[in-house]
Every structure is written in structure tokens, then in C-alpha cells.
MOPAC internal coordinates of N, CA, C and O (Angstrom, degrees):
PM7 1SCF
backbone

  N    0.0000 0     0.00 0     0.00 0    0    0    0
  C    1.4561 1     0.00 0     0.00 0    1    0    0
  C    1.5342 1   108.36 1     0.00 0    2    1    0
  O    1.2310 1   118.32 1   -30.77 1    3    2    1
  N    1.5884 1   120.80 1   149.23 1    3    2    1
  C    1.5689 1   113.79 1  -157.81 1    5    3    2
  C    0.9515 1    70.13 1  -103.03 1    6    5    3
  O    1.2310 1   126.73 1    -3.61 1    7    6    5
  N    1.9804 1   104.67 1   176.39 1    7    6    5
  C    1.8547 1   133.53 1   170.03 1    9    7    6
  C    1.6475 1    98.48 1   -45.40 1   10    9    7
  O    1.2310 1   123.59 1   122.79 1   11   10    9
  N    1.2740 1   110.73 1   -57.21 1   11   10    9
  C    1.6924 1   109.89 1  -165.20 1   13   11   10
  C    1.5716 1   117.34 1   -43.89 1   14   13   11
  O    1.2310 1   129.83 1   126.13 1   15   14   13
  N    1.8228 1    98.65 1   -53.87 1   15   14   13
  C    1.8189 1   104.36 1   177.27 1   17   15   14
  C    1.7031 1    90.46 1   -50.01 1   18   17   15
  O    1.2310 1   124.80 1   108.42 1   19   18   17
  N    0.9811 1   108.38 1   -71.58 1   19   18   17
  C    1.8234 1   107.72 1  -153.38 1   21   19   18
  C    1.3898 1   118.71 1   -47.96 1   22   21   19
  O    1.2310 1   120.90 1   148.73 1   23   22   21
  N    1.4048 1   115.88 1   -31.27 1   23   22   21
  C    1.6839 1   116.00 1   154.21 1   25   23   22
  C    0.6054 1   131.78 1   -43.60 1   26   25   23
  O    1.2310 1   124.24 1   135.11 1   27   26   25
  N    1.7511 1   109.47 1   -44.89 1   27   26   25
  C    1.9926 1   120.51 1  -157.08 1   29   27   26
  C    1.8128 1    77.06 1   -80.27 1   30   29   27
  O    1.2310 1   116.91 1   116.35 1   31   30   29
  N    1.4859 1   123.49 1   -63.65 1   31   30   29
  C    1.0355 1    87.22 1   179.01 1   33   31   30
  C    1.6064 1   165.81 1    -0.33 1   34   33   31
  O    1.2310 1   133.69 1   111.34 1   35   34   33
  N    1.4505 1    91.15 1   -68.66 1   35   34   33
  C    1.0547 1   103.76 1   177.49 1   37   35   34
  C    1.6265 1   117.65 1   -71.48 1   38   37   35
  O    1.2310 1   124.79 1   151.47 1   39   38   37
  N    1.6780 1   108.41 1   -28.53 1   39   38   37
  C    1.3628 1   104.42 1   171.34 1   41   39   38
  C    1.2754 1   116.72 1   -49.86 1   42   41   39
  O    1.2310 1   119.56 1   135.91 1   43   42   41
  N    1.5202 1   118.44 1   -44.09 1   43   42   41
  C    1.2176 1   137.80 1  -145.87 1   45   43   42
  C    1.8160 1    89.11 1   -63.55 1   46   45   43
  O    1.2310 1   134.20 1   109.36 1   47   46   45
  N    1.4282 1    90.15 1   -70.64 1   47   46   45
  C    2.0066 1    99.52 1  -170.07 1   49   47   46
  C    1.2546 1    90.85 1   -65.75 1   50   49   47
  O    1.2310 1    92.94 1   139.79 1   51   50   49
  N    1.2655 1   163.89 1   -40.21 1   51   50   49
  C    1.6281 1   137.27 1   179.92 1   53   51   50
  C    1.5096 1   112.05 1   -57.07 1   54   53   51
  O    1.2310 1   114.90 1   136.34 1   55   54   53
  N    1.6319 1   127.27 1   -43.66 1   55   54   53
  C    1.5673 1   138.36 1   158.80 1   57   55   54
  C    1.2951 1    93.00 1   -25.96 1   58   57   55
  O    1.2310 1   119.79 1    98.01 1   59   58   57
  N    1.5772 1   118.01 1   -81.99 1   59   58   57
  C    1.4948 1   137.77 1  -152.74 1   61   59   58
  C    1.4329 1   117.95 1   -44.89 1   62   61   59
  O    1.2310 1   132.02 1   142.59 1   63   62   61
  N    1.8489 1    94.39 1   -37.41 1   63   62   61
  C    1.7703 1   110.11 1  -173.97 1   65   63   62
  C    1.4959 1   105.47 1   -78.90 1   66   65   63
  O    1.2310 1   116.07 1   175.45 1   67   66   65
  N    1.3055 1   125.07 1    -4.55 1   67   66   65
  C    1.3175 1   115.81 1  -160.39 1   69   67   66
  C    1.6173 1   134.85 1   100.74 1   70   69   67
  O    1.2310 1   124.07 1   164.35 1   71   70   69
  N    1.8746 1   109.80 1   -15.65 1   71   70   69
  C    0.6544 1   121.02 1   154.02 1   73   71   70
  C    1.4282 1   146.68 1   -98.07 1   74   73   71
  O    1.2310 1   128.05 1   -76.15 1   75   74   73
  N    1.6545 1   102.11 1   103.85 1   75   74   73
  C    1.6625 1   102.32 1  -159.38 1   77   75   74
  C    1.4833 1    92.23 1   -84.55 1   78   77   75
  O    1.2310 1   108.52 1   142.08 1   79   78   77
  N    1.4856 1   139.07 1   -37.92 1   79   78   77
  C    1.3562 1   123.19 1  -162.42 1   81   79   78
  C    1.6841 1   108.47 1   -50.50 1   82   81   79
  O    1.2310 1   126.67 1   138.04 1   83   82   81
  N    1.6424 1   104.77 1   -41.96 1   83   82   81
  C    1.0283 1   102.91 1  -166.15 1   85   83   82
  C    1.5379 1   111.45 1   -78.54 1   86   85   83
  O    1.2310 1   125.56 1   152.16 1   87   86   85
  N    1.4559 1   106.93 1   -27.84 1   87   86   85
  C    1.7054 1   112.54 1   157.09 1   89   87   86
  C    1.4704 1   110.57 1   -36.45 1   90   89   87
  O    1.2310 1   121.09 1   117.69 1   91   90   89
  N    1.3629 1   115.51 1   -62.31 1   91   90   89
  C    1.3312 1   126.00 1  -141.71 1   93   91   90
  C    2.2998 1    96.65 1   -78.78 1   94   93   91
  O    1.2310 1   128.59 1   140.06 1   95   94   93
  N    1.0942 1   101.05 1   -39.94 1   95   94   93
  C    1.7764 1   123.20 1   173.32 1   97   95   94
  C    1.6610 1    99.10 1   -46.82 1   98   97   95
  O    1.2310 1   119.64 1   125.29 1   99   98   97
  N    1.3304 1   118.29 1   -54.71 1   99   98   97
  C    0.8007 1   128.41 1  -148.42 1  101   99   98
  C    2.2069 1   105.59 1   -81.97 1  102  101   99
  O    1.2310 1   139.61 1   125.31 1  103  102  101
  N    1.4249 1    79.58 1   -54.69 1  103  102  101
  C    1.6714 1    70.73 1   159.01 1  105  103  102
  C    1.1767 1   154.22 1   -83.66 1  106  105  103
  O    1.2310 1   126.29 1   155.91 1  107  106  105
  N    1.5017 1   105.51 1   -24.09 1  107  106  105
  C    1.6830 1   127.23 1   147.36 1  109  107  106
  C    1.5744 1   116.89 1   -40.86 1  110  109  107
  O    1.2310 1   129.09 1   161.77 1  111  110  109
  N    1.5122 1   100.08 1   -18.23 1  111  110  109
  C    1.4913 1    92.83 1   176.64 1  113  111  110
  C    1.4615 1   103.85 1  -107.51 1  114  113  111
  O    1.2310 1   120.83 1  -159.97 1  115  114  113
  N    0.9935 1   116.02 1    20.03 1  115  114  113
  C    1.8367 1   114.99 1  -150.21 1  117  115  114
  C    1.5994 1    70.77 1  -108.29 1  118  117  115
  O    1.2310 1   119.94 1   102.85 1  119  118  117
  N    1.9769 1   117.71 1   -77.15 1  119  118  117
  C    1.0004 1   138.62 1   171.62 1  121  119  118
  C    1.6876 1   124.47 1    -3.48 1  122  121  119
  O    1.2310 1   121.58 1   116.53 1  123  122  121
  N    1.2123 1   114.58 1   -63.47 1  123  122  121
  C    1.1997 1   132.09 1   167.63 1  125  123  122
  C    1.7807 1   120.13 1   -60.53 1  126  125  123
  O    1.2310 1   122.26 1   127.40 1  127  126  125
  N    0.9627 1   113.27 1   -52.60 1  127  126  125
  C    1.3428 1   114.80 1   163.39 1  129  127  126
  C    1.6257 1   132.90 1   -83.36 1  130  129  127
  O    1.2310 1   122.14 1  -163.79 1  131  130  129
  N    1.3101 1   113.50 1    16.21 1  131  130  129
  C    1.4897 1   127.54 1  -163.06 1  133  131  130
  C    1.5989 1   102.67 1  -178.90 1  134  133  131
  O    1.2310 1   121.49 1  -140.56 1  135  134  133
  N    1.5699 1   114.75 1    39.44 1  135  134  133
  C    1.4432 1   104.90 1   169.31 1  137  135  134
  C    1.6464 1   128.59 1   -65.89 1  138  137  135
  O    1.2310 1   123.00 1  -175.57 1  139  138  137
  N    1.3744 1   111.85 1     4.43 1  139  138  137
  C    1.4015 1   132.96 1  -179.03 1  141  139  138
  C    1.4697 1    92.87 1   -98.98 1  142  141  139
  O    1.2310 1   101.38 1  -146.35 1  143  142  141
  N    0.8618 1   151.53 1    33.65 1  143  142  141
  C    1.6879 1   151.93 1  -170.48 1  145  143  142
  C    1.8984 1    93.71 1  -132.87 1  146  145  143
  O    1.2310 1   127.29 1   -83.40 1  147  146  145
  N    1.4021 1   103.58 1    96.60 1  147  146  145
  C    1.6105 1   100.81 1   152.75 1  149  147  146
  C    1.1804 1   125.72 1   -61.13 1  150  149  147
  O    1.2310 1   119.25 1   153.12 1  151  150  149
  N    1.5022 1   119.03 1   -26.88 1  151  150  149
  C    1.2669 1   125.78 1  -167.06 1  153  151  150
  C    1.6655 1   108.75 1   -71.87 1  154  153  151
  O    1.2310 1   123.56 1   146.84 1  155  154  153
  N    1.3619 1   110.78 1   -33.16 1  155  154  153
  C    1.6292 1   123.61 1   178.82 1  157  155  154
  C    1.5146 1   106.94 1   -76.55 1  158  157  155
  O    1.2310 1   121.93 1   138.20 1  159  158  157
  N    1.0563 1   113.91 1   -41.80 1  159  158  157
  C    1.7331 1   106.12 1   179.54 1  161  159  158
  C    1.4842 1   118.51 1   -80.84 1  162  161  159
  O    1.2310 1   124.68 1   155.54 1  163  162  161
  N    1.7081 1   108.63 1   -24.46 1  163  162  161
  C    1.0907 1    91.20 1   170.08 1  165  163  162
  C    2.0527 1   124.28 1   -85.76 1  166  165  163
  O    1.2310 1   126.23 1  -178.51 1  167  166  165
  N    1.2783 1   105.62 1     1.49 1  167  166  165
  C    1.4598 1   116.39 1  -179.16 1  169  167  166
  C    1.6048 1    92.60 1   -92.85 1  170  169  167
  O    1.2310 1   115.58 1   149.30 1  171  170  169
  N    1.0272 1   126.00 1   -30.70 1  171  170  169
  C    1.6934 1   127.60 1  -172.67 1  173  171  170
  C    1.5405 1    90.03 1   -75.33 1  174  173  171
  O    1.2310 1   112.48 1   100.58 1  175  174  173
  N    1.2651 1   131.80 1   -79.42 1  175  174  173
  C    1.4931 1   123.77 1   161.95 1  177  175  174
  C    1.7435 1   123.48 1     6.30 1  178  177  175
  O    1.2310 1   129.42 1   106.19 1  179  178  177
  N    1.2657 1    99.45 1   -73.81 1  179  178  177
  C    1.4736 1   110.92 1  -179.45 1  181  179  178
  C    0.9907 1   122.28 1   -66.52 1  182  181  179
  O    1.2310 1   118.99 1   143.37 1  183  182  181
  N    1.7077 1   119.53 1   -36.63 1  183  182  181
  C    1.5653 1   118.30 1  -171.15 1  185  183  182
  C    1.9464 1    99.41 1   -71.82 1  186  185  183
  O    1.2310 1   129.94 1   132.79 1  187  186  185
  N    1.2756 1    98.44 1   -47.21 1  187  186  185
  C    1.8248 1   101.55 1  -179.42 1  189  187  186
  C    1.4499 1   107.92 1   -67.65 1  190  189  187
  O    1.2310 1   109.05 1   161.94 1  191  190  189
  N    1.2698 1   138.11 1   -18.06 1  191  190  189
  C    1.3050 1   133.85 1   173.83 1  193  191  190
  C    1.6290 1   114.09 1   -72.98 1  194  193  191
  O    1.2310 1   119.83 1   136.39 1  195  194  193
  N    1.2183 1   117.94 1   -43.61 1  195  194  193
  C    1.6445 1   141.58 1   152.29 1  197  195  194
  C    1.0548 1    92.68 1   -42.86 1  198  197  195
  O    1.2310 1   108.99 1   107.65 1  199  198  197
  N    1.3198 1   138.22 1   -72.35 1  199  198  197
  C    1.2710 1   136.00 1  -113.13 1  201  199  198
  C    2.2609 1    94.99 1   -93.70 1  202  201  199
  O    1.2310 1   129.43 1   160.11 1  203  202  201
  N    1.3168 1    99.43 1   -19.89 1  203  202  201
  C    1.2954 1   126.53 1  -177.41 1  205  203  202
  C    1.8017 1   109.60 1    86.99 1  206  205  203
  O    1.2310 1   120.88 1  -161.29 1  207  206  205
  N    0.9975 1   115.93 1    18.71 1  207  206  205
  C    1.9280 1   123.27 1   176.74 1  209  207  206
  C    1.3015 1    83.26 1   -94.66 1  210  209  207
  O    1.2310 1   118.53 1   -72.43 1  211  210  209
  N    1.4766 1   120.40 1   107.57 1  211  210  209
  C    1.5447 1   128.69 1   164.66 1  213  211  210
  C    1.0782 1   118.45 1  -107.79 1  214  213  211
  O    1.2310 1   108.68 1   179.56 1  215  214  213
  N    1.4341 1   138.79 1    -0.44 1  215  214  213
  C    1.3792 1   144.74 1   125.28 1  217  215  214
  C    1.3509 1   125.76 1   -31.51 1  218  217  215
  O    1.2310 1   121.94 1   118.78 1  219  218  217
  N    1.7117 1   113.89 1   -61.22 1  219  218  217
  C    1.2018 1   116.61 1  -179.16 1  221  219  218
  C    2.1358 1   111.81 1   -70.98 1  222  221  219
  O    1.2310 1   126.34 1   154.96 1  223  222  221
  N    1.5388 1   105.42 1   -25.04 1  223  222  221
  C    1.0714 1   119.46 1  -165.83 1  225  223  222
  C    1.5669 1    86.44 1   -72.17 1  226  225  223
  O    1.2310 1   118.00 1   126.11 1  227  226  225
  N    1.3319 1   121.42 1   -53.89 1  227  226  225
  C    1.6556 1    98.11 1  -165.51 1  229  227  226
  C    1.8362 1   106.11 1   -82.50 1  230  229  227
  O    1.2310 1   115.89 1   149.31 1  231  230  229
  N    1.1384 1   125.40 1   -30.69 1  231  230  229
  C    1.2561 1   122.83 1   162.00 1  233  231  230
  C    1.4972 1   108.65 1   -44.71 1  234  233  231
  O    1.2310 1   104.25 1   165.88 1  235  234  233
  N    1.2449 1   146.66 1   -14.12 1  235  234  233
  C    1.2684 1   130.77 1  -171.48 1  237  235  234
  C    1.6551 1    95.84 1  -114.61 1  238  237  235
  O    1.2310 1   115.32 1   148.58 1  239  238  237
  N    1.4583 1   126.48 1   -31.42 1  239  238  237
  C    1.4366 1   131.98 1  -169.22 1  241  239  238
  C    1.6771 1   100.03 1   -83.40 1  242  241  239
  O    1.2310 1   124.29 1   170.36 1  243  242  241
  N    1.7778 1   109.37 1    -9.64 1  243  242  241
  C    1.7404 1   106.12 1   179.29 1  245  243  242
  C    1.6437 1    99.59 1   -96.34 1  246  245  243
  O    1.2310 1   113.36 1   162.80 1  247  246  245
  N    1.1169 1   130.17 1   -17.20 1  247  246  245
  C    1.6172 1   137.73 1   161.87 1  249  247  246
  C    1.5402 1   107.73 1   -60.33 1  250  249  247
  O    1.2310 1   121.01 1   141.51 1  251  250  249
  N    1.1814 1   115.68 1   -38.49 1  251  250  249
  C    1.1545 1   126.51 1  -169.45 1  253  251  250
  C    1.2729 1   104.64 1   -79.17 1  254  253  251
  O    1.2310 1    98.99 1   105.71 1  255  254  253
  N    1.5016 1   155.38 1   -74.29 1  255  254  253
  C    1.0465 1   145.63 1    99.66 1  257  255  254
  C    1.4057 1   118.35 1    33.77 1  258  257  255
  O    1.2310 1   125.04 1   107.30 1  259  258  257
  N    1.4270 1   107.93 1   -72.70 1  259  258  257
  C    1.5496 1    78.72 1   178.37 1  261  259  258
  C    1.7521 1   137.99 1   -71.20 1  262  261  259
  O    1.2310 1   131.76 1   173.15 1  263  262  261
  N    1.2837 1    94.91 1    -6.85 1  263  262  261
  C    1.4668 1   115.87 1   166.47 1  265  263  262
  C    1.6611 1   121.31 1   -67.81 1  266  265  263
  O    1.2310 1   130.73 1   154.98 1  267  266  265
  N    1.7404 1    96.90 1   -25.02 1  267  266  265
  C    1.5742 1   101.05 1   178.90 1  269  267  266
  C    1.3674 1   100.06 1  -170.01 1  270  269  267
  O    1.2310 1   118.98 1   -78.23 1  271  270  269
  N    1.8687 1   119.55 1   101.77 1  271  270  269
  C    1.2867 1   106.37 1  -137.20 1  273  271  270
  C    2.1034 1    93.33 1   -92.09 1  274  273  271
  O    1.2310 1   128.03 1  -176.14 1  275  274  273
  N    1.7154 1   102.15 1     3.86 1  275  274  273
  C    1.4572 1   104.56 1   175.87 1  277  275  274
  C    1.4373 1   107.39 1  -116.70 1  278  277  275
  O    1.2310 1   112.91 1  -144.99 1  279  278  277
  N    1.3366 1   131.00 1    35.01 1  279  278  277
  C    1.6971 1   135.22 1   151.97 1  281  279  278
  C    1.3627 1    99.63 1   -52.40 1  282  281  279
  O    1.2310 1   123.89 1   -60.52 1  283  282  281
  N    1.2794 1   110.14 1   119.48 1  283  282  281
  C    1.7328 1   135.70 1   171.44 1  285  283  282
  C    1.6347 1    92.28 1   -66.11 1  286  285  283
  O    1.2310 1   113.71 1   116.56 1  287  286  285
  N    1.1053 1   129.51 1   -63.44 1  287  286  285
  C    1.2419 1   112.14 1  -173.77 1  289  287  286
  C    1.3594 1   127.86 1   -68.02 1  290  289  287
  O    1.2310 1   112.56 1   141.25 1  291  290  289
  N    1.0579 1   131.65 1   -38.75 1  291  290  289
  C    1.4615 1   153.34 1   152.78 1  293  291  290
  C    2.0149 1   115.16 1   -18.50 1  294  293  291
  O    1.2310 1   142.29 1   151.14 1  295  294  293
  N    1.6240 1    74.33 1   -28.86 1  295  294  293
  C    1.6237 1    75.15 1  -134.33 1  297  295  294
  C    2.1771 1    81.69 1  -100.54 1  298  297  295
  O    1.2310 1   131.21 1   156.90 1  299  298  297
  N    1.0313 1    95.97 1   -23.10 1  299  298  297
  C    1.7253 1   106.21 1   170.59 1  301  299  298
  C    1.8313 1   100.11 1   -81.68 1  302  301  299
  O    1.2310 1   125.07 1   144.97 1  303  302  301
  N    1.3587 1   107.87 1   -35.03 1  303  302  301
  C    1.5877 1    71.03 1   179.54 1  305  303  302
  C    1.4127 1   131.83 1   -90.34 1  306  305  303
  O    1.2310 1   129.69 1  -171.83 1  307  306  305
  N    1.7278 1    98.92 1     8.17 1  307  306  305
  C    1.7395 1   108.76 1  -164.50 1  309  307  306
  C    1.7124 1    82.25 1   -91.24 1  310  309  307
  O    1.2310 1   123.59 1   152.14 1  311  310  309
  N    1.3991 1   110.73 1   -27.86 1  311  310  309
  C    2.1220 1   101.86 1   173.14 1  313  311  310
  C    1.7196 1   109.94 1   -63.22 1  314  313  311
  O    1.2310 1   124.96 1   157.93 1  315  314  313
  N    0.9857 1   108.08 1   -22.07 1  315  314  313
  C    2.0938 1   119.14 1  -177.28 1  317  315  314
  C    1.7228 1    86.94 1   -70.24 1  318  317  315
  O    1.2310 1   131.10 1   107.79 1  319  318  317
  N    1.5985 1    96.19 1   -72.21 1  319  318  317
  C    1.7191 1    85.67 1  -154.41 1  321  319  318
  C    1.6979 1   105.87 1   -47.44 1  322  321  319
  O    1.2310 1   121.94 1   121.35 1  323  322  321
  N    1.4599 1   113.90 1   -58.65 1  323  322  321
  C    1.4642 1   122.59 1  -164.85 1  325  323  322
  C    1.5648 1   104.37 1   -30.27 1  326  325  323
  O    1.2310 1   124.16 1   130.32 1  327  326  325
  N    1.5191 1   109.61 1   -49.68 1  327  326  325
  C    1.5950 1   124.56 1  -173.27 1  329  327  326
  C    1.7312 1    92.81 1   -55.54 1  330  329  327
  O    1.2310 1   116.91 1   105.40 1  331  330  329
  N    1.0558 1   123.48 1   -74.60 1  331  330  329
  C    1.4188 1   113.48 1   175.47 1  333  331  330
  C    1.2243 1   131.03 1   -35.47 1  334  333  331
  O    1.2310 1   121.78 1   134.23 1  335  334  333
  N    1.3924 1   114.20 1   -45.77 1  335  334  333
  C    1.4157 1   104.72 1   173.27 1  337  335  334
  C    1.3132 1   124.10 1   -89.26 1  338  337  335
  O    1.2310 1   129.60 1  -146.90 1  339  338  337
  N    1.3891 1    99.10 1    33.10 1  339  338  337
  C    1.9642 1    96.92 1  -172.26 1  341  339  338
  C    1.2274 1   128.77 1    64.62 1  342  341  339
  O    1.2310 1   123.27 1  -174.95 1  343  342  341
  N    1.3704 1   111.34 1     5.05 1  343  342  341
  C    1.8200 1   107.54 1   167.90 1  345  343  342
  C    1.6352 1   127.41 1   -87.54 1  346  345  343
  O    1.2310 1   134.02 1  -102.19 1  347  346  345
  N    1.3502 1    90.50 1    77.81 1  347  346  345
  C    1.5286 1   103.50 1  -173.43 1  349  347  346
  C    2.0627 1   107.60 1   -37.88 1  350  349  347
  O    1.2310 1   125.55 1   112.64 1  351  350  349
  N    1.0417 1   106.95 1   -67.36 1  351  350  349
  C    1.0161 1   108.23 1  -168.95 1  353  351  350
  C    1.4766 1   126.98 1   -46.88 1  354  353  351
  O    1.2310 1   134.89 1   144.82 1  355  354  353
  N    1.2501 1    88.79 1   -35.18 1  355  354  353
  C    2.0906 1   106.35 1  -179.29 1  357  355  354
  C    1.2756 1   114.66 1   -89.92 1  358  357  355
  O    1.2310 1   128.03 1   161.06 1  359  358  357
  N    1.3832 1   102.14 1   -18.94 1  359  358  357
  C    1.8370 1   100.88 1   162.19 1  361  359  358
  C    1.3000 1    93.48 1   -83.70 1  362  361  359
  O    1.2310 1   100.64 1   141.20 1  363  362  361
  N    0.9737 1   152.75 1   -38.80 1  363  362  361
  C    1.8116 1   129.05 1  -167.05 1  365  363  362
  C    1.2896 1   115.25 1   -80.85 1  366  365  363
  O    1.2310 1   125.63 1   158.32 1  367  366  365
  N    1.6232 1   106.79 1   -21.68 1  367  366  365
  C    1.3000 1    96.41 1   163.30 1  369  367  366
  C    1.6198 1   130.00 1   -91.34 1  370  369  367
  O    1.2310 1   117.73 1  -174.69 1  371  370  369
  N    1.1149 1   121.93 1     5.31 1  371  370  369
  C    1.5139 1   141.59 1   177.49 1  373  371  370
  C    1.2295 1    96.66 1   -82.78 1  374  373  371
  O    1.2310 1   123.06 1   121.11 1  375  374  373
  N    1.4901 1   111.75 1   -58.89 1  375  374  373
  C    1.6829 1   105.70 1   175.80 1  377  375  374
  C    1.2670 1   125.52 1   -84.48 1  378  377  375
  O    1.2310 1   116.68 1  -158.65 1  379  378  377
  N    1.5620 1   123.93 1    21.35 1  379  378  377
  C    1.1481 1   115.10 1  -179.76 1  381  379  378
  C    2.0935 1    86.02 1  -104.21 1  382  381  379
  O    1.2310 1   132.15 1   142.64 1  383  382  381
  N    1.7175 1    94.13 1   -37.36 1  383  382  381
  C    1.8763 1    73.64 1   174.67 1  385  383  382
  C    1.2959 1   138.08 1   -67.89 1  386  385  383
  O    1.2310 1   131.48 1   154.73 1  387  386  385
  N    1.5430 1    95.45 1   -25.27 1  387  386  385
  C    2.0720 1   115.68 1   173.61 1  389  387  386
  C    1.2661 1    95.36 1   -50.23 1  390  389  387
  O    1.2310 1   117.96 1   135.36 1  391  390  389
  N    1.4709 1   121.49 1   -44.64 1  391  390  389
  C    1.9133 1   113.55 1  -158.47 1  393  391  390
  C    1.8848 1   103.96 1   -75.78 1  394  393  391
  O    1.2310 1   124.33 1   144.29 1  395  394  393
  N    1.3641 1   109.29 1   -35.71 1  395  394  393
  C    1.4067 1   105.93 1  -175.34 1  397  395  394
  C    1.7321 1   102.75 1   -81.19 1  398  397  395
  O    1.2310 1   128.52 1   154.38 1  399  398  397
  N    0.9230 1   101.19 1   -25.62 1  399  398  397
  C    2.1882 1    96.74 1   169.47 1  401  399  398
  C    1.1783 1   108.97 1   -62.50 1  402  401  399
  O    1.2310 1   127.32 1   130.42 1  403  402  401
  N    1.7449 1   103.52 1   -49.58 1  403  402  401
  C    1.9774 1    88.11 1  -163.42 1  405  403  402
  C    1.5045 1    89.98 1   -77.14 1  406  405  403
  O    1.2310 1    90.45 1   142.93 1  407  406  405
  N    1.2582 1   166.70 1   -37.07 1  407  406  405
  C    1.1110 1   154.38 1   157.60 1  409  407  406
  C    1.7802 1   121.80 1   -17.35 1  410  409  407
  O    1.2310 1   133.17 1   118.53 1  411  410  409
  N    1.5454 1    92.16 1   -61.47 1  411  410  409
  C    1.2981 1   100.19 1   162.14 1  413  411  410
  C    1.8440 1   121.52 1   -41.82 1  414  413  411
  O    1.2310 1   130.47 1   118.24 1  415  414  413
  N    1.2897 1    97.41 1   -61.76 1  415  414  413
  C    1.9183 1   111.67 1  -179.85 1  417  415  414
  C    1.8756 1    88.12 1   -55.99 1  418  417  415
  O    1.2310 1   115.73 1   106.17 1  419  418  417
  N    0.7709 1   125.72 1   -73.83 1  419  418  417
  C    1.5796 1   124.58 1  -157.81 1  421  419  418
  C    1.5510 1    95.44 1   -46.00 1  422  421  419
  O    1.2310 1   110.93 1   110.71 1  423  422  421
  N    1.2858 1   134.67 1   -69.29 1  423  422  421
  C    1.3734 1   136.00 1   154.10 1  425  423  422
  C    1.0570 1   115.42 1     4.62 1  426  425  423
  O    1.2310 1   122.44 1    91.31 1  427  426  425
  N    1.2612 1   112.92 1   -88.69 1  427  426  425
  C    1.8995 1   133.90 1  -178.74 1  429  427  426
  C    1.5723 1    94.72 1   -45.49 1  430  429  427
  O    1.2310 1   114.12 1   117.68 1  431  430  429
  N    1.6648 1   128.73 1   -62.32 1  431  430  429
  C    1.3773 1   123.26 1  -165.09 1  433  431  430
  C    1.3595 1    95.76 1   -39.07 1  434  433  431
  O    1.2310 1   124.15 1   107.39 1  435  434  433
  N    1.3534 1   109.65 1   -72.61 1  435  434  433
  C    1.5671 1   117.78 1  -160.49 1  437  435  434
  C    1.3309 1   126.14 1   -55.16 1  438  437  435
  O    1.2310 1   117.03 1   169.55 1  439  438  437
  N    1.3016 1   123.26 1   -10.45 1  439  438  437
  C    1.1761 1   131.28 1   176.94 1  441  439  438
  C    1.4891 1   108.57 1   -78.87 1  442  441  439
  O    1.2310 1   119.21 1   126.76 1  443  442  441
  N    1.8402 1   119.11 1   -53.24 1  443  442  441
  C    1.1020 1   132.42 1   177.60 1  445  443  442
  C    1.7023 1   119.14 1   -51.75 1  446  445  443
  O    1.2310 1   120.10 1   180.00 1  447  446  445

């Protein structure tokens, strides 16, 4: 397992324990040194979406995204935040692309 898994790790179980600051410390530093890491923006995403900072939550889920602008997951949680922040419109369209991705993935399964 590289440094990066074992960080997010640790973000992960500090989130879990209750501690988001130290969640949140932990990936801001992840972030900066590994901004090519979907895996960090999309855990930075979630902890600030929890955390109720839905600014920073979709600023970190549009990093995420922009790294892979058709991540099925990515792309469902930027429809969560929008729903939170009252952007009707941009949540329906987040979830209108989540529904044609996981379609897509079900596709690909079945073919394989």
C-alpha cells in the first residue's frame, strides 16, 4: 500500500472517529501534494459535504471531475452537494449524467 492509501486512510478513520478537523488537516495536506489523486478530492468532497461547507465540498468534487469529467461517483456527489445548496437545476443535471454513467458501467459489465 503507497503513502497516499495510508493517509487517506487515516483520514478516513479520523472522519469515522468524529474527528473531521483532523479528517479535514489531513487531506488538505494529501490535496496539495497529490492534486492528481481522485481518490483525495473525492474523500475531501465528502468530509466537507458532512461537514456542511458546501462550497468547499463542490470545489473539491469539481477537482475531482476535472481529473475524470465521467467518474460515476464524482459526479453523484456534486448532485448531493447542488441538492444542498439549493441548486435545483445543477442537481438535476448531475443526476441526469450519474444515471447515463451508471448505465454506461452496467453496459460495459455486461458486455465483459
Amino acid at each position: 500500500m503507497s503513502n497516499i492509501d495510508d493517509k487517506l486512510e487515516d483520514a478516513i478513520l479520523a472522519f469515522t472517529l468524529g474527528e473531521t478537523q483532523e479528517a479535514l488537516n489531513i487531506l488538505e495536506a494529501l490535496s496539495k501534494k497529490n492534486a492528481a489523486s481522485i481518490d483525495v478530492w473525492r474523500a475531501l468532497a465528502e468530509v466537507h459535504l458532512s461537514h456542511g461547507d458546501f462550497d468547499s465540498a463542490e470545489e473539491a468534487c469539481n477537482k475531482a471531475l476535472g481529473l475524470n469529467p465521467d467518474d460515476l461517483t464524482s459526479t453523484v456527489s456534486l448532485a448531493r452537494i447542488l441538492v444542498k445548496k439549493g441548486d435545483k437545476d445543477g442537481a438535476e443535471e448531475a443526476s441526469a449524467k450519474a444515471r447515463v454513467l451508471g448505465w454506461k458501467e452496467e453496459l460495459a459489465e455486461e458486455n465483459e
